[in-house]
N, C-alpha and C positions, 0 to 999 in steps of 0.2 A: 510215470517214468518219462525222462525225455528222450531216451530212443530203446528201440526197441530188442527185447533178448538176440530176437536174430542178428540185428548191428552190432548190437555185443559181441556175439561170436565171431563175428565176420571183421570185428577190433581187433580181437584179441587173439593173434595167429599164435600157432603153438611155438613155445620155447623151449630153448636149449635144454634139454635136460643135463648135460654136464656141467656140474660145480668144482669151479676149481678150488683147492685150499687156501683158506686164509692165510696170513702170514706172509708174502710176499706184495711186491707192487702191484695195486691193481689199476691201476688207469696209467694209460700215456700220460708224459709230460705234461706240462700245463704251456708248454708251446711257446712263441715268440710271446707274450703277456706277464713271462715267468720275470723281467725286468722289471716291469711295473710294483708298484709297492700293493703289499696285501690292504684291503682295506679293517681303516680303524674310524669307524663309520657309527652313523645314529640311524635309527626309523624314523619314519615322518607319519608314524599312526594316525589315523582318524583324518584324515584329509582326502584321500578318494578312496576310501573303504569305511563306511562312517564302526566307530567303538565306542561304549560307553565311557570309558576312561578316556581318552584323549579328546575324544570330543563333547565331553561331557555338557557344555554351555547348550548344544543343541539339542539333547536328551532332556535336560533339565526342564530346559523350557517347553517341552510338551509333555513330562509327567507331575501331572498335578495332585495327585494322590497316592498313597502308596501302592493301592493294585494296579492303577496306569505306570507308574514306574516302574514297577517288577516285570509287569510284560514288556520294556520298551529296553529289548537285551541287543538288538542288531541292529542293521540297516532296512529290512526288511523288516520291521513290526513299525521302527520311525518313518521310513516311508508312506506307512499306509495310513498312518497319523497323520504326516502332510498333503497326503494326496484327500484323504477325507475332511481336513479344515481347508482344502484350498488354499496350501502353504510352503508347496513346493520350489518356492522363489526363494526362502531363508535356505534349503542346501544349497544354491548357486550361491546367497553371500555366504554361507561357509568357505565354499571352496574357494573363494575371492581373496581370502583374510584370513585361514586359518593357516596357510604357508606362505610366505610371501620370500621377495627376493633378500629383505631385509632378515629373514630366517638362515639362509643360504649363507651370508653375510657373514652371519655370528657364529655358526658351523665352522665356517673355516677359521673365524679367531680362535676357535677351541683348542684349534690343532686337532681337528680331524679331517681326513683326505675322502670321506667316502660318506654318501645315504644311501638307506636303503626305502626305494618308493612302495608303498603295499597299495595295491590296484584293483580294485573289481572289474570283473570281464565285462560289466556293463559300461564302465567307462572307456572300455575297447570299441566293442561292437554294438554298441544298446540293449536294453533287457530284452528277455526271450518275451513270449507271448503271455500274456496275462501275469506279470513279475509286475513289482511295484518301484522298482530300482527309475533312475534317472540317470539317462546315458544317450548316447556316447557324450563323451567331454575329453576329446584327447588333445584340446588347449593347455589343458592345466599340467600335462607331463611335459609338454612342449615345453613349457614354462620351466618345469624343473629339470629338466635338459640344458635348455641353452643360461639359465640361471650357473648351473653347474660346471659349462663350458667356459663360460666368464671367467670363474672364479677360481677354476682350476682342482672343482673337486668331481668324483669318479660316481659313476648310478650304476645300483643296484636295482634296476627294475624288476618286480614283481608279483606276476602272479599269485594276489593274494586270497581272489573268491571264484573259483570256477564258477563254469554256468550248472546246476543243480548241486553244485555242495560238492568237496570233496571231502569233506563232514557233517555231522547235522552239529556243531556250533558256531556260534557267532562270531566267529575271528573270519568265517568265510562267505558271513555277509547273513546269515541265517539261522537263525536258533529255531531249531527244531525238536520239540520234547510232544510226548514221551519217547524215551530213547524205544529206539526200533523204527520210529515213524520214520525218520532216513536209513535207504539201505545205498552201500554201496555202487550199487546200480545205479541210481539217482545219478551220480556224476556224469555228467553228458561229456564223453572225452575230445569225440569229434570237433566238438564246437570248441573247447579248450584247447584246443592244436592252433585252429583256428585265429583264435584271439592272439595266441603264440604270433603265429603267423604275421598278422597282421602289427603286431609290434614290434617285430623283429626288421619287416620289411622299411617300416615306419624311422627306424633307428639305427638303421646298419651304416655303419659308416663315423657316426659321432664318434668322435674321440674321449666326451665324457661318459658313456654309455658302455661299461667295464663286463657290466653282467646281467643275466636274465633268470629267472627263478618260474620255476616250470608250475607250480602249485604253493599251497601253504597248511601245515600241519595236515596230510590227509589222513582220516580216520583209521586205525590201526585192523579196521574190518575188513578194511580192500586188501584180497587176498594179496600176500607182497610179488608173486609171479603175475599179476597183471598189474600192479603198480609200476613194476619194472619194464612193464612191454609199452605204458606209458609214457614213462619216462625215455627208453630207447627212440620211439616215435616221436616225444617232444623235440628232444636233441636233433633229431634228424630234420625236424619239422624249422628249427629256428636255422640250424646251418643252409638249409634249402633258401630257407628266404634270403640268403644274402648275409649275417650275423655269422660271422666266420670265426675260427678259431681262434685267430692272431687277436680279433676286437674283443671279445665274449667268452667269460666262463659260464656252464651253463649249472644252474644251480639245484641240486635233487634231495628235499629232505628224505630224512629219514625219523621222523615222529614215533615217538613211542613205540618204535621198532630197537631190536640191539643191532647196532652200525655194521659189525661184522658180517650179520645176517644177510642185510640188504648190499654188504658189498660183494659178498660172495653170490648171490643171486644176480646182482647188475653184474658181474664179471663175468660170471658163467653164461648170463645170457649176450654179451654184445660181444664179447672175446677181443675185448683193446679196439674196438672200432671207432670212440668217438675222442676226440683229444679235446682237454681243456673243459672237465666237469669237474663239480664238486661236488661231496655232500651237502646238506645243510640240518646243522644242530642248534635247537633252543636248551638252554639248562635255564631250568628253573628254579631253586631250591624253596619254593612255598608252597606248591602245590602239593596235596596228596599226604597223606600218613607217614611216610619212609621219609617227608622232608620234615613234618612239623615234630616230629617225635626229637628230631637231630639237637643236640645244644651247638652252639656257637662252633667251639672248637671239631664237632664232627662235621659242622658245616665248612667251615673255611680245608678243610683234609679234602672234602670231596671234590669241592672247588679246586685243589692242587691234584686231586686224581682225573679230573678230566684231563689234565694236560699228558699225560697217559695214551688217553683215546685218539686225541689229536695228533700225538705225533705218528699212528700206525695210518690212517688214512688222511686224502685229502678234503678239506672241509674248511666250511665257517660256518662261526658259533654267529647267528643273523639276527637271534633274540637272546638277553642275558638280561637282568634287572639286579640292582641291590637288594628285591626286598628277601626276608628270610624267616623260616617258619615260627612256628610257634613256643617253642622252646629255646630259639635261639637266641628271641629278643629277648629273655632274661639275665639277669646278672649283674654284678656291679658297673661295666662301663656303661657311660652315656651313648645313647643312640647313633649320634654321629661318631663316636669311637668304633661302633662295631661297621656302621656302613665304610667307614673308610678301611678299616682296617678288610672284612670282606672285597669291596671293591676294587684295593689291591691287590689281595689274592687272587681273585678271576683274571684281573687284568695280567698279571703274571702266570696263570696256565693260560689262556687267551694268545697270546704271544707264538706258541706252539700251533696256533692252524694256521695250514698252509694258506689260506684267500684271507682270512680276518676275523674281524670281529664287528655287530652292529648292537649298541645297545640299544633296549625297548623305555622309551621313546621319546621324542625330542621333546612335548610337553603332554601331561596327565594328569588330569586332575585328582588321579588315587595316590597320592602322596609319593615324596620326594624321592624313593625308593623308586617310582617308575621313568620318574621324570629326569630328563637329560639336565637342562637349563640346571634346576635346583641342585642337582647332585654336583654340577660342577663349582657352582657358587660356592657350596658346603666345602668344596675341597674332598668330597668320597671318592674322584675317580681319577685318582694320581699314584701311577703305579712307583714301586718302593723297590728295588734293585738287590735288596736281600731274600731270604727265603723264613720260612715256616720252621722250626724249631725240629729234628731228625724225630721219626719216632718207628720200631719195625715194629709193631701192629700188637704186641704183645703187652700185659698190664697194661695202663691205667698213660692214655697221652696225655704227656706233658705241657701240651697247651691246656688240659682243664684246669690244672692250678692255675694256670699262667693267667687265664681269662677270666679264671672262677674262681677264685683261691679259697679254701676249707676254713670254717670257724676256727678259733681258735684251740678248740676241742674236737678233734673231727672222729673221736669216737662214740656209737650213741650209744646212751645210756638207759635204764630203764627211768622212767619221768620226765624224756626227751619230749620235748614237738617236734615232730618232722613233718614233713608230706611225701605223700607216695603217687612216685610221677609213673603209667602206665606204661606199655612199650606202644603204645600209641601216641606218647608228646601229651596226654592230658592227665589232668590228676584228679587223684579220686575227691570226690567233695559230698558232702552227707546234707541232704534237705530232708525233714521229718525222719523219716524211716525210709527214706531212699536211698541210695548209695549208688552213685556213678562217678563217671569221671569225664567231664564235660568239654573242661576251659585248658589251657594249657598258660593259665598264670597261677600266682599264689594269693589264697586271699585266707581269710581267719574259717572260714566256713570250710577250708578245703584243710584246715591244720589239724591234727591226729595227735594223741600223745601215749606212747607207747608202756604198759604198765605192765608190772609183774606179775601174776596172778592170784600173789597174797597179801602184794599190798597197792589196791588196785588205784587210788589216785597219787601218792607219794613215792610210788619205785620201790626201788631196795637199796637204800644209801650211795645212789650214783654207779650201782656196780652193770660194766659193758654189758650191751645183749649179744651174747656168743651164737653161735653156728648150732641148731639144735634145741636152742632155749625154746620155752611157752610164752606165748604172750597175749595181754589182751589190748587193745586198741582203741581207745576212747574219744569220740570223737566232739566236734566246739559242742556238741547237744545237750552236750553230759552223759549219753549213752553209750554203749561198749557196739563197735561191729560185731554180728551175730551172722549164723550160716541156720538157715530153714530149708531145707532141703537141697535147693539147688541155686537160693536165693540167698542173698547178703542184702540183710538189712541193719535193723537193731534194737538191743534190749535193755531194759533201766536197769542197771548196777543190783537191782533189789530182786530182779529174776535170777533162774537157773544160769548162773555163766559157764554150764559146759560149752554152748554152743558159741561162747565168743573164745577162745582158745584157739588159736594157732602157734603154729610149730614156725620157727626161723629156720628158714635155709636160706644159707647165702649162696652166694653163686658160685664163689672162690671158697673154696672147701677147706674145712679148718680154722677159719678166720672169725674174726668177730667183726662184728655190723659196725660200717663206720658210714660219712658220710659221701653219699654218691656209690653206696652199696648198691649192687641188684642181687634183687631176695624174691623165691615163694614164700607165699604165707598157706601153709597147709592147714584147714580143716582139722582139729582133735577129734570132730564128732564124724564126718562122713569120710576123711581124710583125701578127700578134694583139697584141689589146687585153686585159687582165686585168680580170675583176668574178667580183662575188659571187656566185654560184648560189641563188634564190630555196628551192629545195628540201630540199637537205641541207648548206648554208652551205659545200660547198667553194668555193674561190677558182679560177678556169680561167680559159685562153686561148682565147677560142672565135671571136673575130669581130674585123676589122678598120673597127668603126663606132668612135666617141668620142662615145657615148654619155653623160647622166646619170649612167644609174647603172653606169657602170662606172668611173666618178670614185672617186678615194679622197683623203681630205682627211688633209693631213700635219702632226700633230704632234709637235714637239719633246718632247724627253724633259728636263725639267726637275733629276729626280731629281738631277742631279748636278752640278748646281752651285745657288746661293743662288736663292731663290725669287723669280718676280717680286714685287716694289711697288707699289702702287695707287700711283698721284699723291695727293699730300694732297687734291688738288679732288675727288675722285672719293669721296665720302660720297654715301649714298642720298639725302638731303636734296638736294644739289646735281646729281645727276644726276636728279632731278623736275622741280627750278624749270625748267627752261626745257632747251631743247635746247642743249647745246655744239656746235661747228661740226662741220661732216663735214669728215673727214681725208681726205686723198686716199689712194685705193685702194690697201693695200699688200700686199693679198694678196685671195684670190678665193674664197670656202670653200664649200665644195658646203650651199649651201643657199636655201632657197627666197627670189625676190625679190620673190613678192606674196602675196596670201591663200591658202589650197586652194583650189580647184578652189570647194567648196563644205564649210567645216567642216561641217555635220551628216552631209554625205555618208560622210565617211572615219570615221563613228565607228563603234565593234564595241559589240555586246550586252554588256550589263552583266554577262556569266559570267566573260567573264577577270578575275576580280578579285580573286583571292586570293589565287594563285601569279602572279609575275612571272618575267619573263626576264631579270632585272639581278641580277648574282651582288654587286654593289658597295653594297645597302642591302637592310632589311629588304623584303618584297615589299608592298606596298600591294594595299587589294582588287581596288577598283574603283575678225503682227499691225498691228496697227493702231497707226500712231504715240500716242502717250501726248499728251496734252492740253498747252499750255504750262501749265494750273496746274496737274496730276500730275507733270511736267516738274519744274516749280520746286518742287514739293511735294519730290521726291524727293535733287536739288540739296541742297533745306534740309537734307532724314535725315541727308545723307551728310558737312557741316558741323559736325551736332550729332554724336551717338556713336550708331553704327550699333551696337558691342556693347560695355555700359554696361561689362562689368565691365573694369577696366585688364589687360594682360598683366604679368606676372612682370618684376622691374629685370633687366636695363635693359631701359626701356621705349622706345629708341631701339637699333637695330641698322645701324650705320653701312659701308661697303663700307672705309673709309678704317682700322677697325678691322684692317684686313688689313694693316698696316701690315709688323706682324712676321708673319714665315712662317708658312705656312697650315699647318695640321698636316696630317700625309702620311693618306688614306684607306687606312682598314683595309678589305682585299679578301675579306670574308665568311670569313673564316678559311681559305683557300685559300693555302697557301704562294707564294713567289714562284717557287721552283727548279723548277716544273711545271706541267703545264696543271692546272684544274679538272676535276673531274668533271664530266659533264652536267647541263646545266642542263635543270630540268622544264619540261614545256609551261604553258600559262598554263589554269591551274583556274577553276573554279569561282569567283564573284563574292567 
């Protein structure tokens, strides 16, 4: 521990216990600053807080095997690497060359007004005692200060690694496993005040120096009544040094906490004392089960319901990315169709925080998704001045045609192939006599073909599978999914097939199974419900609930006949202007009918970012309402050219282009005649 329980207590004076209600203004004004334009801003990852993704050139080169690579997740394990070869000179030319003025430069051709710096407290104050960090270096912020003054763009400094971890992951300088081995306590806060301190004093006054950011993502285990007495003590601590309201917003995430929460706790405890704070939100839409499970179209929804959250409080969104789950990178458009098309929709609920927005980050070696530089080249982050097609939550959104458009039979039949995607984003897939559901792409090993039960490889002359039916389930093996107690495996055609019999329920009652149905498949023999196993992805019969997630949503197997056709009306142009009408409900698809719960809540630390679990594409790494005239200020940005430079012809990427067949995705080079290998856990950022 770096200080002691009794400091602790003597930190942490008691708090207000009065919470006021939600629902009205909770912070003063944003003060004389409220003029200034919100920022529309990048990160400068992996330059004085080393990350495997952005700084990937200097990780690389000291893992030379794959078990030194795995361990070398932070700054703190790289360090001790350098410090043990006698090699602590190559982070000084990092930091020499990995930002330079020439970076600064091309920032502002972008048509962006703002960065956001991520910092380690050792490059404040230098490392605590026996740390491996390499510090002070407060040259190099100088740098990006008077760099910034120049040129007329606004710093976001911040606090991005307290001194003991305001988590045990690596975005704060330290990857600490097994989980528990960091507790809360660990975060030394004194000395974090401290470093506050000392960069506030260091900065007051600069006119490119807009903001200061108190921590970064702190671990959802600090109780939130002393993160907030934290936080109250930050604020006070940077105003004290001279960082005044009129210069500085002071920046307070709120990490995988619900925003309401932490602002009705920050209000109750300060009562309007401190002017000119904000929250601070990362959305991430790849991390975690409730993002990979998402298709396309529930993704680009959620992305239009954060603009929701933003407008109840004051805030900036300070991390966002392109990349997107596992289920969402399928479908017939090309890659760069969906990043842009995404990156347009953030960037229009984006729009809505009051302080801005910073995308993660200005270059990353985990693919274009994380990377500024590349995205902008691509033309993915040019926001689009129409909206998202109407949809009130009911049936079947009309963006899943729009994105996804149904075979041209989108009833299935029995002698169908489908796949059955979990309510986990993965689909079931059958090795030997195994049955789980791993991967969240399509491959031949994961395709089912759905048989009648008297004519179990030819169907029944094409007739629907209705609400109610038997069926048995054949999988590429040639064997039927079978139910042995509590297990789903499988049996050869020439066994007993009571136990591969399941019962069809669809979800939407009365209906017959089309495609993009969600279905139980009930047990004939124990009349268990089949789902996913959270733990080691087998598939089981365990429980007679119909539940969520024991939903599997059924897709048609296309492969083998003509692809579907967009409608000619079905250009991206045309699916903005305005919304085409809701179709009545033709099917029911396991997915969500309103916001989460609370998007910052479900989002993970910025560590999984550099290995994914989608064997189907490269892996990717990682307040106060705004004024009507910061409002209409921002309105105007997004009119003019938010990033000057044009994208590569065609400079128009149209869904109607899909006219002719989508070309078939290449499955990571994993043959079709077999499963894959296992896929790796999610690494390092």
């Amino acid at each position: 521990k770096l200080f002691s329980e009794q400091d602790s207590s003597q930190f942490f004076a008691p708090v207000a216990s009065t919470i006021r209600g939600a629902g009205r203004a909770l912070m003063a004004p944003r003060g004389p600053t409220q003029q200034r334009e919100p920022w529309r801003g990048v990160n400068l990852g992996g330059w004085l807080l080393l990350e495997p993704g952005p700084s990937a050139a200097l990780f690389r080169r000291h893992a030379r095997d794959g078990a030194e690579a795995k361990a070398l997740l932070c700054e703190w394990s790289l360090m001790e690497v350098l410090r043990k070869k006698d090699a602590v000179h190559e982070l000084r030319e990092h930091r020499e060359t990995h930002i330079t003025r020439r970076d600064f430069e091309k920032i502002k051709r972008c048509g962006l007004n703002a960065v956001r710096l991520p910092i380690g407290y050792w490059v404040v104050l230098g490392p605590c005692a026996g740390e491996p960090y390499e510090g002070p270096a407060l040259e190099y912020v100088d740098r990006a200060v008077a760099w910034a003054e120049e040129l007329g763009l606004q710093v976001l400094l911040d606090l991005h690694g307290c001194p003991g971890g305001e988590s045990g992951d690596a975005p704060c300088g330290r990857h600490q496993r097994p989980v528990g081995k960091w507790h809360w306590s660990d975060w030394n806060f004194p000395t974090s005040l401290r470093a506050l301190r000392v960069l506030a004093e260091r900065y007051k006054g600069r006119p490119a120096v807009t903001g200061i950011g108190v921590c970064n993502e702190p671990s959802p285990n600090v109780p939130l009544d002393k993160l907030c007495h934290y936080y109250d003590r930050a604020v006070a601590a940077v105003r004290d040094a001279g960082m005044s309201a009129d210069q500085a917003t002071v920046v307070l995430p709120a990490f995988q906490r619900p925003l309401h929460e932490v602002a009705q706790m920050w209000d109750g405890m300060t009562q309007g004392l401190h002017a000119n704070v904000c929250f601070d939100l990362h959305y991430y839409h790849c991390f975690g089960e409730a993002w990979n499970r998402m298709t396309l179209a529930q993704s680009l929804r959620e992305a239009e319901y954060h603009s929701q959250e933003l407008r109840r409080f004051p805030a900036v969104v300070s991390e966002w990315s392109n990349a997107l789950g596992g289920v969402a990178q399928l479908g017939p458009l090309e890659d760069s169709q969906k990043r842009a098309l995404f990156g347009a929709t953030q960037l229009a609920a984006y729009k809505n925080a009051s302080h801005g927005w910073f995308f993660w980050t200005w270059q990353d070696a985990a693919g274009i998704e994380w990377d500024f530089q590349q995205s902008h080249d691509e033309g993915s982050l040019r926001e689009m001045p129409q909206r998202l097609p109407s949809w009130s939550g009911s049936g079947e959104d009309p963006l899943e045609e729009i994105l996804n458009p149904s075979p041209s039979e989108p009833d299935v039949c029995f002698g169908d192939h489908v796949f059955l995607r979990s309510f986990r984003g993965t689909y079931l897939d059958v090795e030997g006599t195994t049955v789980r559901a791993r991967w969240a792409n399509r491959g031949a090993w994961q395709r089912v073909q759905i048989c009648h039960p008297h004519a179990c490889a030819v169907g029944d002359k094409r007739r629907a599978v209705n609400n109610g039916d038997v069926v048995r389930v054949l999988a590429h093996t040639g064997n039927f999914l079978a139910v042995n107690g509590e297990e789903l495996s499988t049996c050869a055609p020439n066994e007993s097939l009571a136990i591969a019999e399941f019962i069809v329920h669809v979800k939407r009652t009365g209906s017959g199974l089309r495609h993009r149905s969600a279905v139980f498949l009930q047990s004939r023999v124990t009349e268990c419900v089949l789902d996913c196993n959270l733990g080691d992805d087998t598939v089981r019969a365990r429980w007679k609930d119909f539940g969520e997630w024991q939903g599997f949503a059924v897709e048609k197997d296309v492969g083998k006949e003509v692809a579907p056709q967009p409608k000619p009306m079905l250009n991206l142009e045309a699916l903005f202007k305005g919304a085409p009408k809701e179709q009545p409900a033709q099917s029911n698809n396991l997915q969500m009918k309103r916001p989460l719960a609370d998007a910052n809540e479900n989002q993970e630390p910025k560590t999984r970012r550099v290995q994914r679990c989608q064997a189907s594409s490269p892996a990717p790494r990682r307040g106060k309402a705004a004024s009507s005239s910061a409002s209409a200020q921002m309105n105007r940005a997004a009119d003019e050219v938010l990033l000057s430079t044009p994208p590569p012809a065609p400079t128009k990427w149209l869904a109607q282009d899909l006219i002719s067949p989508p070309k078939p995705r290449r499955l990571s080079g994993f043959g079709l005649a077999a499963p894959p290998p296992p896929m790796p856990e999610f690494g390092g950022k």
